[in-house]
C-alpha positions as CSV (number, residue, x, y, z in Angstrom):
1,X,-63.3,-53.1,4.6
2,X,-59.8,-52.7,3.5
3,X,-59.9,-56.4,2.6
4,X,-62.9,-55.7,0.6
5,X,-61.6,-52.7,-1.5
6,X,-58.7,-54.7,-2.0
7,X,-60.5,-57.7,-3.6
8,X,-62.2,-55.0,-5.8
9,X,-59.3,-53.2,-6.9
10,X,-57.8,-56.5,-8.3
11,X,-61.2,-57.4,-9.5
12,X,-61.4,-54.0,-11.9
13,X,-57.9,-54.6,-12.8
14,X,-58.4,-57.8,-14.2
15,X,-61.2,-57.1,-16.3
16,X,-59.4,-54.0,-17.4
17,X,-56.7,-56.7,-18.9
18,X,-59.4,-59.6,-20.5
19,X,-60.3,-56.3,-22.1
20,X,-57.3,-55.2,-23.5
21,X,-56.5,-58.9,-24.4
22,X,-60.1,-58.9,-26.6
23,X,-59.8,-56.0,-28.0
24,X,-56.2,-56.2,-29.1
25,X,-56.8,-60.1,-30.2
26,X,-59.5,-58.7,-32.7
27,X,-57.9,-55.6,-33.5
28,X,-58.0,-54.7,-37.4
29,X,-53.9,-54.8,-39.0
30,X,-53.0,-51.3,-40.1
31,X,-53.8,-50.3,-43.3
32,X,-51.4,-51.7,-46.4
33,X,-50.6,-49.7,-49.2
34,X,-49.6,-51.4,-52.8
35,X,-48.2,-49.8,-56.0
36,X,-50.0,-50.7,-58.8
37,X,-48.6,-49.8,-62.2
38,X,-51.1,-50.1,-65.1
39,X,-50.4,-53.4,-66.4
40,X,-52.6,-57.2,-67.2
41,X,-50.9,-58.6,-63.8
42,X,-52.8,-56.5,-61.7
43,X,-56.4,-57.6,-62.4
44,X,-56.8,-59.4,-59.3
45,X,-55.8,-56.5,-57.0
46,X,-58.3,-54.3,-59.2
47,X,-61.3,-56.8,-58.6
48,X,-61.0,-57.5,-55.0
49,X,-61.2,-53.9,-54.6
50,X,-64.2,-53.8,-56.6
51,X,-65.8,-56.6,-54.8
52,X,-65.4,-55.2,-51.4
53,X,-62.8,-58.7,-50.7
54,X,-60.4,-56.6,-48.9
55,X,-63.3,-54.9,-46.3
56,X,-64.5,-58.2,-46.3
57,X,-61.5,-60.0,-44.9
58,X,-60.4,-57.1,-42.5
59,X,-57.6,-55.1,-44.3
60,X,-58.3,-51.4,-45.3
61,X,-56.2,-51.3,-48.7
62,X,-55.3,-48.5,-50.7
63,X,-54.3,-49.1,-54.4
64,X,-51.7,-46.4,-55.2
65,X,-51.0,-45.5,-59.0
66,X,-47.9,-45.0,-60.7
67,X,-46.4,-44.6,-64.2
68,X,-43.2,-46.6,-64.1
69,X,-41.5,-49.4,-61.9
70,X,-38.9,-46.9,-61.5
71,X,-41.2,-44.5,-59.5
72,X,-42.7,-47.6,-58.0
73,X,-39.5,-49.1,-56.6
74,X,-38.5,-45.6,-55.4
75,X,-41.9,-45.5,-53.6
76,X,-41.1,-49.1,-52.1
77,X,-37.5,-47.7,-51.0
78,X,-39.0,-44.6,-49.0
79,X,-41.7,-46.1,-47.4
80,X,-44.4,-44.3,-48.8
81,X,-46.2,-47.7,-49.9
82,X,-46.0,-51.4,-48.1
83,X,-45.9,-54.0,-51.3
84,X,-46.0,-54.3,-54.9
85,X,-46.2,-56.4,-57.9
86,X,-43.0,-57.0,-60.0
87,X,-40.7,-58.8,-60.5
88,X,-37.7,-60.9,-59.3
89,X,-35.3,-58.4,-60.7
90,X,-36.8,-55.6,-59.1
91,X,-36.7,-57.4,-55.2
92,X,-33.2,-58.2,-55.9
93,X,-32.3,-54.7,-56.7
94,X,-34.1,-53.3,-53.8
95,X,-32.3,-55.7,-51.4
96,X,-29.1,-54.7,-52.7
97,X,-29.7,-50.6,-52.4
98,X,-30.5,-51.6,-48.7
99,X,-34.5,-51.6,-48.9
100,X,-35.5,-55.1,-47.2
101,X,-38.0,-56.9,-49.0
102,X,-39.5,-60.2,-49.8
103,X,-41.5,-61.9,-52.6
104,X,-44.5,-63.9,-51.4
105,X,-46.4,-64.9,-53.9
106,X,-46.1,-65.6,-58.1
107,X,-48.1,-63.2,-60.0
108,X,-48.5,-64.2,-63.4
109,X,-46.4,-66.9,-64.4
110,X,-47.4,-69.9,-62.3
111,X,-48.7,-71.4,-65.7
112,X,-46.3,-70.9,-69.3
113,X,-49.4,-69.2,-71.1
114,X,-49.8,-66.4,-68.4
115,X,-48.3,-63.1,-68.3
116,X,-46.5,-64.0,-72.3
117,X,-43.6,-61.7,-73.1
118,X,-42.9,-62.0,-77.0
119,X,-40.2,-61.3,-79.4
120,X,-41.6,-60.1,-82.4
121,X,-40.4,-59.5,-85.8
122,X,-41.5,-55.7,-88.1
123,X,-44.0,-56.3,-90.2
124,X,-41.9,-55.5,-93.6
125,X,-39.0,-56.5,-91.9
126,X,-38.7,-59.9,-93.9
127,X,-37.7,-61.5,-91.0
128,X,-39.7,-65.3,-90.7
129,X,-38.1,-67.5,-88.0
130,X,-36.2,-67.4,-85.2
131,X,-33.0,-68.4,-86.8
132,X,-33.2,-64.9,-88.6
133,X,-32.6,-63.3,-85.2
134,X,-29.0,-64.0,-85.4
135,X,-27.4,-61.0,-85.6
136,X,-30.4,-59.0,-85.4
137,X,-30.6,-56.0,-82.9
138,X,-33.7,-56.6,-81.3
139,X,-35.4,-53.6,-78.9
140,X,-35.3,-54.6,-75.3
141,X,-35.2,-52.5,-71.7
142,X,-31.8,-53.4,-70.8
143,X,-31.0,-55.0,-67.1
144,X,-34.8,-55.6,-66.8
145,X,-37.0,-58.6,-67.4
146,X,-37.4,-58.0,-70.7
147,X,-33.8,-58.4,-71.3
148,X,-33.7,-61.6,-69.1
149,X,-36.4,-63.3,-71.2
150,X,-35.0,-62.8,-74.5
151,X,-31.8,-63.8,-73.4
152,X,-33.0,-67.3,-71.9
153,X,-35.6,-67.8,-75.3
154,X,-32.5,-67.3,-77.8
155,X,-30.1,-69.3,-75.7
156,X,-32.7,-72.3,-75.9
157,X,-32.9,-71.6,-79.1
158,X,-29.2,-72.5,-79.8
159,X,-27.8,-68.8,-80.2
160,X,-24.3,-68.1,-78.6
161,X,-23.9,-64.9,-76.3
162,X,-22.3,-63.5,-79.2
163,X,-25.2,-63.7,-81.9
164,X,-28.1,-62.1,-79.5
165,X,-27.5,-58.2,-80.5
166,X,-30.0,-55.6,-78.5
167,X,-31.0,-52.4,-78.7
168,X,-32.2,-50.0,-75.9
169,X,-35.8,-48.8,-76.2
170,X,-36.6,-49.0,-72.5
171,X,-40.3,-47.2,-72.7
172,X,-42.2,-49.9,-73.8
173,X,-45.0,-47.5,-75.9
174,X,-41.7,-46.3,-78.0
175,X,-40.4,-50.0,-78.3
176,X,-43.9,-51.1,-79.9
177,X,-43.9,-47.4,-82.5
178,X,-40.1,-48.9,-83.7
179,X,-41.6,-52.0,-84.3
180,X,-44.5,-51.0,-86.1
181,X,-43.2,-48.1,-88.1
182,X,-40.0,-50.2,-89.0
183,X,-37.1,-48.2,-87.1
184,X,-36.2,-51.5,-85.2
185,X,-36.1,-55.2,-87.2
186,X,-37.7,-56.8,-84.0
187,X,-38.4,-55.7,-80.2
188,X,-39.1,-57.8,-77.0
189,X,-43.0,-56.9,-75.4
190,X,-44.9,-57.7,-73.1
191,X,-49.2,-58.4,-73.7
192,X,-50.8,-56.5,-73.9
193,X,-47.9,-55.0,-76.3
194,X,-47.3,-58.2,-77.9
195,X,-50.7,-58.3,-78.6
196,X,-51.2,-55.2,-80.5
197,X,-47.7,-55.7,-82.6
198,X,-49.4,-58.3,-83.7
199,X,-52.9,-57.1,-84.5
200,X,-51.1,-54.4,-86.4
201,X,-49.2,-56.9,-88.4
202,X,-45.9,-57.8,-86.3
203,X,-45.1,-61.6,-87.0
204,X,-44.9,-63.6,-83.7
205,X,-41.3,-65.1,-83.7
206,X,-41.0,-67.1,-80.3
207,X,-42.6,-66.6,-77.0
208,X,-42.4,-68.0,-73.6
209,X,-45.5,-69.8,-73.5
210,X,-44.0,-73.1,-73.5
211,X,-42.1,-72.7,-70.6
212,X,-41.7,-70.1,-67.3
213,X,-39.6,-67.6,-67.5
214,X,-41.3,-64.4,-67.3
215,X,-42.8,-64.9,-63.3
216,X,-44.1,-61.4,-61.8
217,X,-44.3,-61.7,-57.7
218,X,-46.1,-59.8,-55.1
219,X,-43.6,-58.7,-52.9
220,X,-43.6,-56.0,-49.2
221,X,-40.9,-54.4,-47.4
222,X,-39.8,-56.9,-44.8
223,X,-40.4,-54.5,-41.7
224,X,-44.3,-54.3,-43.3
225,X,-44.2,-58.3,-42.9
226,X,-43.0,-58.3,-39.7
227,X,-45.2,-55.5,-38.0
228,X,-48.6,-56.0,-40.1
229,X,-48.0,-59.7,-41.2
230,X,-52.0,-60.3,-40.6
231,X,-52.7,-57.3,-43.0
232,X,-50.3,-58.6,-45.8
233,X,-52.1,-62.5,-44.9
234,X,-55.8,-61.1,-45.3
235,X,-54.6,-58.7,-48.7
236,X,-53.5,-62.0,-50.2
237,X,-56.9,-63.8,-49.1
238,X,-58.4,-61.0,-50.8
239,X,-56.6,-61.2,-53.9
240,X,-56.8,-65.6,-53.9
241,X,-60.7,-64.6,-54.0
242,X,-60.3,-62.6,-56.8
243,X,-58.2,-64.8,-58.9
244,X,-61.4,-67.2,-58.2
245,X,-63.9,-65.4,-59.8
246,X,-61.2,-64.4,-63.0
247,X,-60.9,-68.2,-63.1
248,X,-64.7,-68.5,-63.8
249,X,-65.2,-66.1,-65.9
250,X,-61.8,-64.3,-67.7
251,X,-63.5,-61.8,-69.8
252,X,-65.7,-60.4,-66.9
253,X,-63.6,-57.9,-66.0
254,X,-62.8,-56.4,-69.4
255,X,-64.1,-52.9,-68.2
256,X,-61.2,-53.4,-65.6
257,X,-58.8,-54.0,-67.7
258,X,-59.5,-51.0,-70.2
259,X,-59.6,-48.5,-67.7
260,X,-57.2,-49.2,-65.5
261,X,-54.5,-50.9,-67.4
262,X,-55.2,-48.8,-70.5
263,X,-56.0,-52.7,-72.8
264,X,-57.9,-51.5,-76.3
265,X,-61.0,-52.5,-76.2
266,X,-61.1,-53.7,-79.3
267,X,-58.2,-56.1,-78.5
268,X,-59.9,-57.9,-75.9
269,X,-62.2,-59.2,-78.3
270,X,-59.9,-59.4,-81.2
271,X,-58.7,-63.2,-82.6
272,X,-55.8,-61.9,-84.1
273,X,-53.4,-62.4,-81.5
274,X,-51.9,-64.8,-79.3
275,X,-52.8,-63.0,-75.3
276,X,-54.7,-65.0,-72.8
277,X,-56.3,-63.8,-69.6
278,X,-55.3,-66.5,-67.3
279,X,-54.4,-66.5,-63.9
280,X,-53.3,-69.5,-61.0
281,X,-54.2,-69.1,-57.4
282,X,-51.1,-67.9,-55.5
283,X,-47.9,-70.2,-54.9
284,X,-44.6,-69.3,-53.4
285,X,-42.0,-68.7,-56.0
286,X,-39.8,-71.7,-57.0
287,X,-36.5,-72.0,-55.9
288,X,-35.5,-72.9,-59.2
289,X,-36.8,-69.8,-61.0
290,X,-35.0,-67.7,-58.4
291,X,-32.3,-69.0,-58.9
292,X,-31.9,-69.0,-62.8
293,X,-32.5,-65.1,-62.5
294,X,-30.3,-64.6,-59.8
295,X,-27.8,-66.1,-61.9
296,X,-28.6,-64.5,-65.0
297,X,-28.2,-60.7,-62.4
298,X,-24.8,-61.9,-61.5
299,X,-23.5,-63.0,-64.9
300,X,-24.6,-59.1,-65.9
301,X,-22.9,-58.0,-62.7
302,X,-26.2,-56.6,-61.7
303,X,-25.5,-58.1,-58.1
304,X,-22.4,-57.9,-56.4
305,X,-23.6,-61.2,-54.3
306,X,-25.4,-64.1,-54.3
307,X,-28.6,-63.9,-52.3
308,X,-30.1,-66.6,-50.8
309,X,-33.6,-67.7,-51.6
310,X,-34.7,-67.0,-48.1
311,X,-33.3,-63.4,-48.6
312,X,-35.4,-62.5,-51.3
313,X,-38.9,-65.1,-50.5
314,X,-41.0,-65.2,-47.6
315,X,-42.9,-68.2,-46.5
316,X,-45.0,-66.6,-43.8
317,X,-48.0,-64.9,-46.2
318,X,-49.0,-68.3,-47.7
319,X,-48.0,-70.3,-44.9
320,X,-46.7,-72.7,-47.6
């Protein structure tokens, strides 16, 4: 008998495990929280919510709204949210003020027409080429993106360090009034911003649709990656989905786009104007393009030292 109650005790014991082991082995990841500030880049976050492609695939996801990157990153740094969209600039900063995280995926920017950042010239500013810029305080955000990009168009352009002259209008609504109303010769935007300067008249000096330079990334706090890696994995299978469906039909989503990135309507449907809806299925950032803003951070003594790609990009989420 003793035997017997033996035998059963082991017997209950390991069923009690296989249990655990099935349970756990199909166990939903924790819940991911990403900041999402009201901008074009966004979209396919926006539509796989929509569409139910984050239930679907296993991942409860909340979509957390903020104003600014600033409140964003802060967000990011306290642990209040998992992951974001931005840009290299901002992981790089967050690494730095001791907040671990990585990028795993290019936003908008795989292809040169997506995600255009512009530098535009005042409408009765008499300004007609790029040459004209010489000299010329243009409206930027300093230490930002924005600043990066006109910095690298001008420099292809031929202009020395000395000729690029800026001005700080770092709310981009008040940059695009200067423009408009005259205050500033020429400004630095992003679309949809670029877009309405130049509905409203703004002439379109030089962009960077011919070649990347203005890359947004998805990027999470490195101890969300290594405790809820699944979560992060089915959140980007989610959001490949959705850039699927944009890919078949761009101007579907309109409604999306007006409400929560606050896009005119009107401009959506407007031919005066040189924005695109276009976005790539997710790739790993390139090492090259990591590089080039890295550098550009330490020649601005933005960093105080070099990172290492594999400090600022993990491979894990895309398995690429």
């Amino acid at each position: 008998m003793k035997r017997l109650s033996k035998v059963f005790v082991l017997l209950a014991l390991l069923v009690s495990t296989i249990g655990l082991l099935v349970t756990g082995c199909g166990a939903q990841p924790a819940p991911v929280r990403l900041g999402m500030l009201p901008i074009i880049d966004n979209l396919p976050f926006w539509v796989a919510q929509e569409k139910g492609y984050f239930k679907d695939e296993g991942v409860e996801v909340e979509l957390v709204a903020f104003p600014s990157a600033v409140e964003r990153d802060s967000a990011v740094a306290g642990g209040k949210i998992d992951g974001a969209l931005g840009d290299l600039l901002a992981v790089a900063l967050l690494n730095q003020g001791g907040t671990a995280v990585r990028a795993v995926a290019v936003g908008q920017g795989v292809k040169p027409e997506e995600g255009r950042f512009a530098i535009l010239a005042a409408p009765n500013s008499g300004l007609t080429s790029v040459a004209q810029l010489k000299n010329v305080e243009i409206a930027i955000s300093p230490n930002s993106i924005i600043e990066y990009v006109t910095d690298r168009l001008l420099q292809k352009e031929g202009f020395k360090p000395e000729e690029i002259k800026k001005t700080s209008i770092p709310k981009i609504p008040l940059r695009l009034e200067a423009l408009l109303n005259g205050t500033v010769k020429a400004a630095t935007l992003p679309d949809p911003f670029a877009a309405m300067a130049e509905s409203k008249g703004a002439r379109l000096l030089l962009d960077d649709t011919r070649e990347n330079l203005s890359q947004t990334v998805i990027f999470f706090r490195q101890d969300t990656l290594d405790k809820n890696l699944a979560g992060a994995q089915k959140v980007m299978k989610a959001y490949a989905r959705a850039v699927s469906d944009l890919q078949k039909n761009p101007a579907g989503y309109n409604d999306l786009l007006v409400a929560k990135a606050g896009v005119p309507k009107e401009l959506l449907t407007a031919g005066n104007h040189g924005m695109k809806i276009v976005f790539s299925a997710p790739v790993l950032p390139g090492r090259g393009a990591v590089e080039d803003v890295v550098n550009w951070m330490l020649e601005r003594k933005l960093l105080s030292q070099k990172p290492t790609f594999e400090q600022l990009v993990d491979k894990r989420v895309l398995g690429q």
